[in-house]
N, C-alpha and C positions, 0 to 999 in steps of 0.2 A: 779621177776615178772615185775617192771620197768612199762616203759610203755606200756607196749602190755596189760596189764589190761583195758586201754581203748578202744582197738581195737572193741569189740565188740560193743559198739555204737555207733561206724559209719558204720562198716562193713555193715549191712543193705543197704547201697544203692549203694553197689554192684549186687543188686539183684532188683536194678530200673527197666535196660534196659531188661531184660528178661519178666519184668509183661507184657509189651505193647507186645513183639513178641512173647510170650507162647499165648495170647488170639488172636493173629489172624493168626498163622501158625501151634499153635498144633490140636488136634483135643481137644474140649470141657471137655473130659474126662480125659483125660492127662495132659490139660493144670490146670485144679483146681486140680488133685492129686499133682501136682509137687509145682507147687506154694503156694499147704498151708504147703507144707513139707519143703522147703525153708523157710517159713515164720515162721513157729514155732520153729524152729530151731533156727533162728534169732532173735528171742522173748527171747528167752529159756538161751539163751548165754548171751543176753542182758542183763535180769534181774540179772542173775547171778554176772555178772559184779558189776552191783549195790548193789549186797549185799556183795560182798566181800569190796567194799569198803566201804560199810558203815559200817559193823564190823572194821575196821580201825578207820573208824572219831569217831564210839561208843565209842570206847575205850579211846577216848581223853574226854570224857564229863565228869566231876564231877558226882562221886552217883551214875554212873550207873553199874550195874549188874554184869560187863564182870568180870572176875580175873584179879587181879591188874598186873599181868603179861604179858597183852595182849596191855598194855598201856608204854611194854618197848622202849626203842630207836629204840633197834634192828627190832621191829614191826613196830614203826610208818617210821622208814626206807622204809620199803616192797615196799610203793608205794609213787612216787612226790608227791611233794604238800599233802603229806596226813591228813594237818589238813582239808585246806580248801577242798578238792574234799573230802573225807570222811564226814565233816559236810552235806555239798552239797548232798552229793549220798543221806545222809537220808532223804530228805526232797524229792529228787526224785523219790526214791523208794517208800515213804509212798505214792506220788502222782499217781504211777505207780497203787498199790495194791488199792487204793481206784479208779481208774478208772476202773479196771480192777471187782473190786467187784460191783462197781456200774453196770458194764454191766450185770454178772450174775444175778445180783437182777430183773436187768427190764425184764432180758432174762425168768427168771421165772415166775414172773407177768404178762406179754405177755402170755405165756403158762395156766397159771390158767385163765386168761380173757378167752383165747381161749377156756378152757373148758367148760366155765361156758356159753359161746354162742353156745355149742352144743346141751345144754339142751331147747332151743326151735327149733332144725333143726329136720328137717326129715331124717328119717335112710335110706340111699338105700345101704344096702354094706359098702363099706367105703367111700361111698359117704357121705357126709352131707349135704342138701340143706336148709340155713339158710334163713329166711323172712325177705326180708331187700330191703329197696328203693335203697339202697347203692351198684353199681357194686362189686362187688371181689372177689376173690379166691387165697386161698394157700394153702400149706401142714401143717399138723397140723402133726408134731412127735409123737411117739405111745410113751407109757411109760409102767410101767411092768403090769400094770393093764389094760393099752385098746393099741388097737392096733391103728397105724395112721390113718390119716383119709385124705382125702379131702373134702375140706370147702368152698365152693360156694354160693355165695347168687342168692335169686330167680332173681333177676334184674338183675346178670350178666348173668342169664339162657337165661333171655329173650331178652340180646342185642343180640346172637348167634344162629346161625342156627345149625341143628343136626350136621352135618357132624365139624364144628368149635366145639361144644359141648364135642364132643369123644375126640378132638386134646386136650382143655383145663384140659380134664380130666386125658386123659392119660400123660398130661406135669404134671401136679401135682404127679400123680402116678409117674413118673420119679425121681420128687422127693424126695417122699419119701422110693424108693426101694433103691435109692443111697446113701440117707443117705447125704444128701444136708447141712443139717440145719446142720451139724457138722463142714464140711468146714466152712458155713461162719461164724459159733460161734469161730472156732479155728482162725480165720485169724481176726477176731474182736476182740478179746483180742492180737492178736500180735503186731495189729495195736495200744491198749492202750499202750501196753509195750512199742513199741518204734514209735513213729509217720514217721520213715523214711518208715517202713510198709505201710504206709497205700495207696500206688497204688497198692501195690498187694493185698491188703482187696478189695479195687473196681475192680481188676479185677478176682479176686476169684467170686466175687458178681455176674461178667458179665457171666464167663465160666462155671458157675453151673447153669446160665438159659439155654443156650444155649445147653449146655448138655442135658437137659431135654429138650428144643426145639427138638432134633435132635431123640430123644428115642422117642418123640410123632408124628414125621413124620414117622419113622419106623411103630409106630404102626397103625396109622391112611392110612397109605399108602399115602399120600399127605404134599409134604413140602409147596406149595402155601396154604394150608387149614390151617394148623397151624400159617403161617404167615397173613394170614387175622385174624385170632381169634388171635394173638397176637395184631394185629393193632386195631381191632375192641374195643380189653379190653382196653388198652389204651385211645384210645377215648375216650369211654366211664366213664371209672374209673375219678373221682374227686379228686382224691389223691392220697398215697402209697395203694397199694394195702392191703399192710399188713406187719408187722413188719419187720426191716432188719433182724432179726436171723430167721425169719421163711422163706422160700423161696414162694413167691410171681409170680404170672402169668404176671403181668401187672404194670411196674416201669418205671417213667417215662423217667431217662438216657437212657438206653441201647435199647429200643425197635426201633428207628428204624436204630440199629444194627442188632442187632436183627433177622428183616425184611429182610433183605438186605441179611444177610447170607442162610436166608432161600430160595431165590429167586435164591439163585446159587447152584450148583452140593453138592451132599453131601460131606462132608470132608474127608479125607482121614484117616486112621491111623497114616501115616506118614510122614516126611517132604516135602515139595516143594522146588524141585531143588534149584529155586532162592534165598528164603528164609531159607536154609539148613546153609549156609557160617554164615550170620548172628545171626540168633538164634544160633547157634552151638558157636559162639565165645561169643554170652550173657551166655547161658548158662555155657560156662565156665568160665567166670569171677563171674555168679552167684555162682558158685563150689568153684573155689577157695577162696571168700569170706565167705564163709558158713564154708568150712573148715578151714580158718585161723580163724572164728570167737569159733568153736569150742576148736581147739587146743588152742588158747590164753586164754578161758576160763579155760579148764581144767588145763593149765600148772599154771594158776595163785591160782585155787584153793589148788591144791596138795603142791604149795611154799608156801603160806599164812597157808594151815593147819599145813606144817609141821614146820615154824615159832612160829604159838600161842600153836602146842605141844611142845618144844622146852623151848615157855616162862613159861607154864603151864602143868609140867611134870608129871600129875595128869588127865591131859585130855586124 
């Protein structure tokens, strides 16, 4: 096992240089499927990491639990340093699991606030038109019981004109046909697990607006329409629009990106010449780093199990 058990937490920012050129050369849809699947992956392998070594450092504690065999030489061999990085890994795993539980907890509470402010909106469809002085709008995820919705308050009804109205409606419906809130919830936990994540969390964040920007210029038939009711919500909007795990019309980073993309040709499917060279060689060092994070996980789990069955010829 040696040391390529720690490969997997650095390897992540292998997959730096790809965040910035995936969001401004792939097209919106490609660029947030690729990047959370990078990113999860990289999460995925990370933690891993960390709990293999902290079944190591466990093993050295007095009283605790493991079979006295998992605390042989030949164990604590497995990996350097294995008192000190084994004590270490626990304390940064348990800090990993309590950020990462802390996010689903608010992620849920978010979700039950959101429901419980549907009960004064008015129903048009899956529209919901909430009474509120307060500009905003997002997708509100359906659950097995109601289907999604969108959530607009009467004030941000009222900063827009019809034709920006359909744009704002149909980018939320964008969101929620895509299945939005998943990306950035999955790329929000990758980023607790490993903080070398988290340019690709903000640019997940950015390419699953832009995504639905691009799905409500289709529909609406106007990309300047969409990019005025993008700008106009902004303006207007006093704050977040609305939660980070929930996708939001109007945040105040990325809009006038945002803008800007709108005001140019629609994107392409596929690469631009120029920019071909460059993301093509991000991306494969994104590859190769995903993959060496992978295999140095797996080869370290498979050593280390077949080590404590070994120690413990019962397991």
């Amino acid at each position: 096992m040696g040391v390529f058990v720690y490969l997997p937490l650095i390897l992540p920012l292998t997959a730096l240089p790809m965040a910035r050129l995936a969001e401004q050369h792939l097209h919106p849809r490609s660029a947030t499927r690729l990047l959370a699947a990078v990113g999860t992956t990289l999460a995925l392998c990370s933690t891993l990491c960390l709990a293999l070594l902290m079944v190591v450092g466990t093993a050295q504690l007095p009283g605790n639990p493991l079979p006295d065999g998992w605390s042989d030489p030949e164990v604590r061999a497995a990996v350097p340093y294995e008192e000190k990085s084994g004590l270490v890994a626990i304390g940064v795993l348990g800090a990993v699991l309590a950020a990462c539980g802390s996010t689903l907890v608010r992620h849920i509470r978010t979700r039950f606030r959101a429901d419980r402010a549907l009960l004064s909106a008015e129903d048009h469809g899956d529209l919901a038109l909430v009474p509120s002085a307060d500009p905003f709008a997002y997708a509100l995820p359906g659950t097995r019981r109601r289907e999604g919705r969108v959530v607009v308050s009467t004030a941000m009804m009222e900063c827009l004109d019809a034709r920006e109205r359909r744009a704002l409606v149909a980018h939320e419906r964008a969101h929620l046909k895509g299945g939005h809130h998943r990306y950035l919830l999955v790329t929000q936990l990758a980023a607790r697990a490993n903080p070398f994540l988290l340019p690709l969390r903000t640019a997940v964040a950015y390419s699953t607006e832009r995504w639905a920007d691009e799905e409500a210029a289709y529909t609406v038939g106007s990309r300047r329409a969409v990019a005025t009711a993008v700008g106009k919500a902004a303006l207007f909007s006093h704050g977040p629009s609305g939660p980070a795990v929930l996708p939001a019309f109007a945040t105040a980073g990325p809009v006038p990106r945002r803008v800007a993309a709108l005001l140019d040709p629609e994107p392409s499917a596929g690469l631009r010449p120029l920019a071909s060279a460059h993301l093509g060689l991000a991306a494969l060092i994104a590859t190769v780093g995903t993959a060496a994070s992978a295999v140095s996980s797996l080869n370290a789990t498979v050593t280390l199990v077949r080590i404590l069955h070994a120690a413990t010829p019962l397991l």
